[in-house]
C-alpha positions as CSV (number, residue, x, y, z in Angstrom):
1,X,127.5,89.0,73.4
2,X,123.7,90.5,72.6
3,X,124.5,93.4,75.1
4,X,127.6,94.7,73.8
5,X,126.1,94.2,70.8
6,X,123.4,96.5,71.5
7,X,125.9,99.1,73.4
8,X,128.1,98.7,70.3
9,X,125.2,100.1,68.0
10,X,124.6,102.9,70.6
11,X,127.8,103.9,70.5
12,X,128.3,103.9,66.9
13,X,125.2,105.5,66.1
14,X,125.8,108.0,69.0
15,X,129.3,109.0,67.3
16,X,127.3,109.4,64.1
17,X,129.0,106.4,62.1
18,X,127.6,104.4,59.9
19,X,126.8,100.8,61.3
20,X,127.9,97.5,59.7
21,X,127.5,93.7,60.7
22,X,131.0,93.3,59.7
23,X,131.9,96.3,61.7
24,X,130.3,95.0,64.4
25,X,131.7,91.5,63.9
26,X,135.7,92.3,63.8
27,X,135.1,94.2,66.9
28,X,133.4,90.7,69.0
29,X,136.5,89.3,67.4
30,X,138.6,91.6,68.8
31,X,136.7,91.3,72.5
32,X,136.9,87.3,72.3
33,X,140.3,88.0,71.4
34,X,141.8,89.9,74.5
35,X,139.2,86.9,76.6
36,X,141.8,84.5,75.2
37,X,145.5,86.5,75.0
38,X,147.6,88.9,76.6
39,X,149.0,90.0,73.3
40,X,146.4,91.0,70.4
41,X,147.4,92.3,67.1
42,X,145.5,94.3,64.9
43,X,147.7,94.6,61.3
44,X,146.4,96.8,58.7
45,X,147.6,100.2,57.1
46,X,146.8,103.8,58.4
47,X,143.0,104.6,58.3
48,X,142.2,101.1,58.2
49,X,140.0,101.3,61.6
50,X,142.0,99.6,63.5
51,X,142.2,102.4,66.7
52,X,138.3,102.7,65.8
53,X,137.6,98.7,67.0
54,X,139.1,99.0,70.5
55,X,137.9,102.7,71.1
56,X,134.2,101.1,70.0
57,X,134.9,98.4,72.1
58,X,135.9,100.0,74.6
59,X,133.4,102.6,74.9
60,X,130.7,100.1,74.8
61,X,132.5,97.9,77.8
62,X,132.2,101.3,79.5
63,X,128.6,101.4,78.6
64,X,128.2,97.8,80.0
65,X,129.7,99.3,83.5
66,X,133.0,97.9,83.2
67,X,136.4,100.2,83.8
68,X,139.0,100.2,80.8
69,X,141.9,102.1,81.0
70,X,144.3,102.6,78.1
71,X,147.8,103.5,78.3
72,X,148.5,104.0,74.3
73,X,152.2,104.7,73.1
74,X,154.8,104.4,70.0
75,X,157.5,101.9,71.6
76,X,159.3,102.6,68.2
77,X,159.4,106.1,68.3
78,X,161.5,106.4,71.6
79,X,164.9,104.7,72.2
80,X,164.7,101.1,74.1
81,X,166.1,102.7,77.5
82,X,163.6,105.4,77.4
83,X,160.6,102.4,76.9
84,X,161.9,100.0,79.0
85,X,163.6,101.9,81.8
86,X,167.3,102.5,82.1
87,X,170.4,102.6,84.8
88,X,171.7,106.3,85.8
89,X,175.5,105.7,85.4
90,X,176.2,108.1,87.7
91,X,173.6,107.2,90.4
92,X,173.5,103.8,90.0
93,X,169.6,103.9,90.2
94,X,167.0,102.6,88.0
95,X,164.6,105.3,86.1
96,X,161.5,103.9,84.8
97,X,160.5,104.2,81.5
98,X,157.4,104.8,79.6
99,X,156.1,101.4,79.5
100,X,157.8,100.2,83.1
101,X,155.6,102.9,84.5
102,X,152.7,102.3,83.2
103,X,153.3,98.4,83.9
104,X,153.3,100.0,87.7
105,X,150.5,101.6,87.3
106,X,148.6,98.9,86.1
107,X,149.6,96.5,88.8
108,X,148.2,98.9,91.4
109,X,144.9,98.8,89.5
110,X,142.2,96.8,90.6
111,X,141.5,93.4,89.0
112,X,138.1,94.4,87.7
113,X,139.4,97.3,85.7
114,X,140.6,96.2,82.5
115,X,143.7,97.7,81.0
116,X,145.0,97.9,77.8
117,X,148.4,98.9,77.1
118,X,148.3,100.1,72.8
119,X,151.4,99.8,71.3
120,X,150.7,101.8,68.2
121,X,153.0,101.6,65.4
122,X,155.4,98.8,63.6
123,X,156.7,95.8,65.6
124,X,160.3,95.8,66.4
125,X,162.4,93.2,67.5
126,X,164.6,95.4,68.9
127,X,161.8,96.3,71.8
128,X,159.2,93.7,71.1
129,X,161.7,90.8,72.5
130,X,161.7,92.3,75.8
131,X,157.5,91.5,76.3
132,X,158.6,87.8,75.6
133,X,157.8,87.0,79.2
134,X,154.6,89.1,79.0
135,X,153.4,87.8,76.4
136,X,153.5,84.1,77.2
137,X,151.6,82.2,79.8
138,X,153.9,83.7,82.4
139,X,152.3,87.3,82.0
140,X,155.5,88.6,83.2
141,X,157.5,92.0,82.6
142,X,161.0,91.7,84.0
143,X,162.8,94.9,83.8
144,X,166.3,95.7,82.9
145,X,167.1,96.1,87.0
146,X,165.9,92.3,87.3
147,X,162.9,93.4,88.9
148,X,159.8,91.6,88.3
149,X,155.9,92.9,87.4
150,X,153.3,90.2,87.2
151,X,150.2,90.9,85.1
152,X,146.6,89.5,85.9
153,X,144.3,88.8,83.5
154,X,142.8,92.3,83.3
155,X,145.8,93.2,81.3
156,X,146.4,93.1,77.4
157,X,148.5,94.2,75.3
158,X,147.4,95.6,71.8
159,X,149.2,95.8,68.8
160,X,148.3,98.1,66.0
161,X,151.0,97.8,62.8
162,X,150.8,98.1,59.1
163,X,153.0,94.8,59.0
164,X,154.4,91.8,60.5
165,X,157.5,92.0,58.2
């Protein structure tokens, strides 16, 4: 942890932000975190810092020579079809959605690049239910047309909300 440490301090300094030890602490939280889960949820109201500890985090990964992608979104601003992919009545064919593509995209990735897909904004069961499978040991999205996409452990999910209510 001493090197991203150290990249963590360049970064922040290089950004022009003031560094903190507990600044730099929440954000090795946040790294041992996504080590451990798929799933990693960041709770705290707007402005709080919460998109500033993975982008910090992130950039200093980078700085350490690792690839992180990001695939950020609102899963509550956009219908559930629209997320999670939806039949064409008239077609009969299945149309991606938001995060079903990215979940393809991320399955094509290699296994060293680390992707993070940030679902920014509150938690709803309405959508959230459907990462059940992703978000246990299984690591697996199964989409509305029964297909299946299997996650490595390259691949987390973060949440940022204002509550768990």
């Amino acid at each position: 942890m001493k090197e991203l440490e150290e990249k963590l301090k360049e970064v922040i300094e290089g950004r022009g932000l003031e560094y903190s030890k507990p600044q730099i602490k929440k954000i090795i939280q946040f790294y041992e975190s996504l080590s451990q889960r798929i799933g990693v949820c960041m709770v705290g109201p707007s402005g709080s810092g919460k998109s500033t500890i993975w982008n910090l985090c992130k950039s200093a990964l980078e700085k350490l020579g690792r690839t992180v992608k990001t695939f950020p979104l609102n899963p509550k601003a956009i219908s559930k079809s629209l997320l999670l992919g939806d039949y064409d009545k008239e077609t009969r064919e299945f149309k991606d959605g938001v995060l079903t593509s990215c979940s393809r995209k991320i399955a094509a990735e290699n296994k060293d690049t680390l992707c993070w897909i940030v679902c920014d904004g509150d938690i709803d069961p309405k959508w959230v239910e459907s990462l059940n499978s992703v978000l246990d040991d299984n690591k697996l999205l199964t989409l509305p047309n029964g297909e299946r996409i299997q996650f490595g452990s390259n691949v987390n999910f973060l949440f940022e909300t204002h509550h768990l209510k």
